[in-house]
C-alpha positions in Angstrom: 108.1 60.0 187.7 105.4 58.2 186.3 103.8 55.1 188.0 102.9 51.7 186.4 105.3 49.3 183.8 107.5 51.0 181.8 110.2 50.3 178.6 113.2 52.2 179.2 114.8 53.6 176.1 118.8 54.5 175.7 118.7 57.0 173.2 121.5 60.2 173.2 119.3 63.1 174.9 119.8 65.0 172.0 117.4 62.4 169.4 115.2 61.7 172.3 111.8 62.8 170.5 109.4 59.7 171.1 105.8 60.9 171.7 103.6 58.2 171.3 102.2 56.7 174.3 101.3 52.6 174.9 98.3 50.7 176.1 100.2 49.4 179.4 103.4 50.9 179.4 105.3 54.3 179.7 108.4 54.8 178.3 111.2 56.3 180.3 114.8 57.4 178.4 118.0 56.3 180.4 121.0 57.9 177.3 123.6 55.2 177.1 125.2 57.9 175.0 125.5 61.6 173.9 126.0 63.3 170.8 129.2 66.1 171.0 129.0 68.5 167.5 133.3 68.4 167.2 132.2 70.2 163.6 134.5 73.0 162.3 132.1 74.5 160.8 133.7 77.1 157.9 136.3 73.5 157.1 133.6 71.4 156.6 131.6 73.9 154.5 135.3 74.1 152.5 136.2 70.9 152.5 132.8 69.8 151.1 132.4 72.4 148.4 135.5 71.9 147.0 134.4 68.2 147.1 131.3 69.0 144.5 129.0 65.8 145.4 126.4 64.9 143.2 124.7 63.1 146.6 125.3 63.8 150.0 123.9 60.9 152.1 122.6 61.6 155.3 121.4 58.5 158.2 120.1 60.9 160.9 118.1 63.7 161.9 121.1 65.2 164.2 122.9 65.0 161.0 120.7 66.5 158.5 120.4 69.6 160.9 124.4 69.5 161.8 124.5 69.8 157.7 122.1 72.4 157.1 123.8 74.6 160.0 126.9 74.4 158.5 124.8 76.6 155.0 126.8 74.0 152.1 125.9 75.4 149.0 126.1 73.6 145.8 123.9 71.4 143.6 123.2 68.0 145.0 121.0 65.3 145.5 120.2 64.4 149.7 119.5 61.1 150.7 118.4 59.7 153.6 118.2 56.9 155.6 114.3 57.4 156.6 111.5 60.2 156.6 112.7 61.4 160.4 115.8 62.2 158.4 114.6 64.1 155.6 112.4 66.2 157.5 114.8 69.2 158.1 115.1 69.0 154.0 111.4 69.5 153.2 110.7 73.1 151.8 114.3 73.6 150.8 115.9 73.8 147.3 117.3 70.0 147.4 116.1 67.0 145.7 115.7 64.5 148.9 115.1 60.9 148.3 114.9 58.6 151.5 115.1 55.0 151.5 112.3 52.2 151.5 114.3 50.5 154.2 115.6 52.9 156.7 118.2 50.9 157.3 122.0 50.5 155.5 121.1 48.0 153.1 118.2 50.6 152.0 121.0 53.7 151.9 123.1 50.9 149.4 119.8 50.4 147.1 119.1 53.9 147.4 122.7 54.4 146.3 122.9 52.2 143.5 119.7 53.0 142.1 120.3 56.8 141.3 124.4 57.2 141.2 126.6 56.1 139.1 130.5 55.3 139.0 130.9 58.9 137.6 129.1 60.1 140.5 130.8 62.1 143.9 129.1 60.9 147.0 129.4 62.7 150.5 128.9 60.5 153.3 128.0 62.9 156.1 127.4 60.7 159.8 128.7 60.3 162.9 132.3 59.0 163.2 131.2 55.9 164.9 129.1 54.7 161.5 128.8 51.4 160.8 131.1 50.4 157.4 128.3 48.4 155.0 127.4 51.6 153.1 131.4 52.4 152.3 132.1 48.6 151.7 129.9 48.6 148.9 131.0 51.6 147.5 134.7 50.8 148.3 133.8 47.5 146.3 132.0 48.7 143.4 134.5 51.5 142.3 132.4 54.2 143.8 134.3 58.0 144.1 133.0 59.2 147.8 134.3 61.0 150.8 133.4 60.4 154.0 132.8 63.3 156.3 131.9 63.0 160.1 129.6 65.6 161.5 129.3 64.4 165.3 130.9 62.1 167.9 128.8 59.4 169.4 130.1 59.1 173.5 129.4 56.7 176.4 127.6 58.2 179.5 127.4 56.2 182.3 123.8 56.7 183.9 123.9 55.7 187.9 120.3 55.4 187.4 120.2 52.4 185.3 121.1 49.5 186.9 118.6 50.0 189.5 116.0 51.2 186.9 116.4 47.8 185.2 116.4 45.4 187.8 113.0 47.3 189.3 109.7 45.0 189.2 107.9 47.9 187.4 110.9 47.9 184.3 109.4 45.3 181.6 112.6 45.8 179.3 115.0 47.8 177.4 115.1 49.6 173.5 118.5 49.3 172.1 118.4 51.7 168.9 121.7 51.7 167.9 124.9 49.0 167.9 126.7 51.4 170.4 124.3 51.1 172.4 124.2 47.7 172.9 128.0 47.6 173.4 127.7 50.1 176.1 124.9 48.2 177.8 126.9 45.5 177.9 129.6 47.4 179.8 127.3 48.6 182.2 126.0 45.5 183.3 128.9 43.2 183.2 128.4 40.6 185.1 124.4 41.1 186.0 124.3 40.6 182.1 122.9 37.5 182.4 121.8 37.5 186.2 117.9 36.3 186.9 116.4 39.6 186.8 118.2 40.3 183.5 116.7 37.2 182.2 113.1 38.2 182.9 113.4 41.6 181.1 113.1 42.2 176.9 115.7 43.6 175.1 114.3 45.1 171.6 116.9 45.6 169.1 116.1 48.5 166.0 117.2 46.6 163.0 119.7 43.6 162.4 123.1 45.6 162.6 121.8 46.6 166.2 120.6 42.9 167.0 123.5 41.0 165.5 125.9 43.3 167.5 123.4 42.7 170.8 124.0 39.0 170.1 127.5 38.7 169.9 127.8 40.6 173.6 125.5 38.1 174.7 122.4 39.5 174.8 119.2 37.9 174.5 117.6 41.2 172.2 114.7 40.6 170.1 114.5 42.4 166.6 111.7 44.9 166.0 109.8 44.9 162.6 110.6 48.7 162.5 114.0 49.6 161.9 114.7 53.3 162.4 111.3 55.0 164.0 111.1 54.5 168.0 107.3 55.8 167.7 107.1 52.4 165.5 108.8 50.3 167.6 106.6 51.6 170.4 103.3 51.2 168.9 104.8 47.6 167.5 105.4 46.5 171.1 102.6 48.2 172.5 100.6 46.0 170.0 102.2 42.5 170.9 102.5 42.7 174.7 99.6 45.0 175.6 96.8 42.5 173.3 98.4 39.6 175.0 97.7 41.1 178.5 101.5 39.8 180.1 101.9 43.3 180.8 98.8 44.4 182.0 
């Protein structure tokens, strides 16, 4: 293990890809959760084609490779919730748009600047998505299925509680709203002890921080909102210039 302060991350193992380094930190991944393919394959692939989208919306890289795996044919538009996301697209046959914010409220612009009521939209995620994309289609009339691709499950890291509380630990990266529930659960009631209190908790996007908030934690939102090398270098920027963590 590395020596010297460090941000631990909670990200599934599987979507654990961060390579930049920081000025005065290391970064060190403790999974909260896990991602578990419960895909049948040859139903999906059906059930899908059968469906005939026009756009199949996408909000993760695990997902867009889940997708492409499963070999749906047909002629539809991909979007996606960010760049990470669309990468597994690039050099294939598709049209893939991704949104300017890479965030749910993006996906619903990106939505409702391309379909239209007429339109058949996929929804391919996790099946512990967050509901603002299907509101507004729910709301506006829109004809789309949802389809989940993956399972989102809690680990329970022995590791992190001591990791945490360690002089070296300068705070946490929450990246999803699941996350931030099961942190929550695995400090219960060292949630708001004194060493708690001297760490930062980042939050990736308001979803993540508004759930953080209601469980009672103190998170700060990042400016980046789907990226972790972002949220990285955005830390690395404030705290390392300002010489706290130094």
């Amino acid at each position: 293990m590395e020596k010297g302060n460090y941000l631990i991350t909670t990200r599934p193992a599987e979507k654990n890809r961060q390579t930049v380094s920081a000025a005065c930190f290391y970064v060190r991944n403790i999974p909260l959760t896990r991602i578990v393919e419960n895909l049948d394959t040859n139903k999906f692939r059906h059930n899908i084609e059968e469906y005939l989208p026009d756009f199949v919306v996408i909000t993760s890289s695990i997902g867009s490779q889940i997708f492409l795996k499963a070999g749906v044919t047909g002629n539809y538009t991909v979007m996606c919730i960010g760049k990470k996301t669309a990468e597994p697209f690039l050099g294939s046959r598709y049209r893939v748009l991704d949104a300017k914010e890479q965030n749910s409220t993006g996906l619903v612009n990106l939505v409702s600047a391309h379909a239209t009521k007429t339109s058949r939209i996929a929804l391919c995620r996790s099946r512990q998505h967050n509901e603002v994309l299907d509101n507004y289609l729910a709301s506006n009339g829109f004809d789309y299925r949802c389809f989940d691709l993956y399972d989102i499950v809690d680990v329970h890291p022995p590791e992190l509680k001591t990791a945490i509380i360690d002089q070296e630990c300068r705070g946490i990266v929450l990246t999803s709203s699941m996350e931030a529930r099961s942190l929550s659960m695995e400090l219960g009631s060292k949630l708001n002890s004194f060493e708690m209190r001297k760490k930062k908790i980042f939050c990736i996007g308001k979803p993540t921080y508004e759930a953080a908030r209601r469980l009672g934690l103190n998170c700060e939102a990042t400016e980046s909102e789907s990226d972790v090398d972002a949220i990285i270098e955005e830390i690395s920027k404030k705290h390392c210039n300002s010489g706290e963590w130094i």
